[in-house]
C-alpha positions as CSV (number, residue, x, y, z in Angstrom):
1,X,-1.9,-18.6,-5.7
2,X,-1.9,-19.2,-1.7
3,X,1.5,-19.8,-0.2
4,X,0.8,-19.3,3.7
5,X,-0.9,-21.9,5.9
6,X,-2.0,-23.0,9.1
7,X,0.7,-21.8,12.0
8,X,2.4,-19.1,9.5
9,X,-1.1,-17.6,8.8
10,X,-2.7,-17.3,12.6
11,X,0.9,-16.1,13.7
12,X,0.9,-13.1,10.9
13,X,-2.4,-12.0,11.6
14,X,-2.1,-12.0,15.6
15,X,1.5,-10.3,15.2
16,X,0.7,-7.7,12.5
17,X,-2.8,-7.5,14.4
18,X,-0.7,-6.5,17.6
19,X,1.7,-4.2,15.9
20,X,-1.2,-1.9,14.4
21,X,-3.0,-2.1,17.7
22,X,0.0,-0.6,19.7
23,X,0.8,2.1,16.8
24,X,-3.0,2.6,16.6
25,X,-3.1,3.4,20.8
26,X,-0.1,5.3,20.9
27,X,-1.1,7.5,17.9
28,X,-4.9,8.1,18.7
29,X,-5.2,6.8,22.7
30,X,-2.2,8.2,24.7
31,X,-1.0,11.1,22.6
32,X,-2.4,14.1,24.2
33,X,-4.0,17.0,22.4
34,X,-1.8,19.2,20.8
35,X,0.7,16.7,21.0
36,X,2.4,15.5,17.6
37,X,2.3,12.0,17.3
38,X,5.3,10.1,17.0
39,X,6.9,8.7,13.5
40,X,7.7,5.1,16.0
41,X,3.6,5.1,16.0
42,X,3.3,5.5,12.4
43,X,6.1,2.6,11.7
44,X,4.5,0.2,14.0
45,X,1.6,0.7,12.1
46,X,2.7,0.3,8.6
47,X,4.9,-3.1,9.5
48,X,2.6,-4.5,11.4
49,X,0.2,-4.1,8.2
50,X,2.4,-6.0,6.2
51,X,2.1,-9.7,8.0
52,X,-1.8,-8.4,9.0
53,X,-2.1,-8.3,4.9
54,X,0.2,-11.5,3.9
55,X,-1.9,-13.0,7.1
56,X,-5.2,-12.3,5.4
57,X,-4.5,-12.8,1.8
58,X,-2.6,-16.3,2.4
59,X,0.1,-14.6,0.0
60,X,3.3,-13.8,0.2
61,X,5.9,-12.1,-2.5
62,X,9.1,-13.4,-0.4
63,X,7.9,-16.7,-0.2
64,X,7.6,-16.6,-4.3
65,X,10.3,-15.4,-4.4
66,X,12.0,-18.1,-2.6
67,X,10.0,-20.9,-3.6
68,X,8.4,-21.8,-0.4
69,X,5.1,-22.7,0.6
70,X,3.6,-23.4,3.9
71,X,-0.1,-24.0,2.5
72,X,-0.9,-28.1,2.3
73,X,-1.3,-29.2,-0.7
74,X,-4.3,-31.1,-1.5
């Protein structure tokens, strides 16, 4: 069952989209060898996956759970 639409959709794929990008550079880009990679990398990674993956899927548990639905209905 689809709950996210239109606006909700593009917006969680270019946000999540950005987040991963910026963990993704700062973990594997800027970090310098030898250097450990910061945990804030790894987090801006794994949120940012969340809306990427809602984004994608058009499906969203908290919606469900809250009975709303941002999809038109046909």
């Amino acid at each position: 069952m689809k709950n996210v639409g239109g606006i909700d959709r593009i917006l969680r794929i270019v946000v999540g989209a950005a987040l991963v990008g910026f963990g993704a550079y700062g973990a594997f880009v800027a970090t310098p060898a030898g250097v450990p990679v910061a945990t804030t990398n790894w987090i801006l990674m794994a949120v940012g996956a969340v809306p990427l993956f809602t984004g994608l899927m058009n499906f969203c548990l908290a919606y469900t759970l809250f009975g709303i639905n941002t999809c038109k209905s046909k």
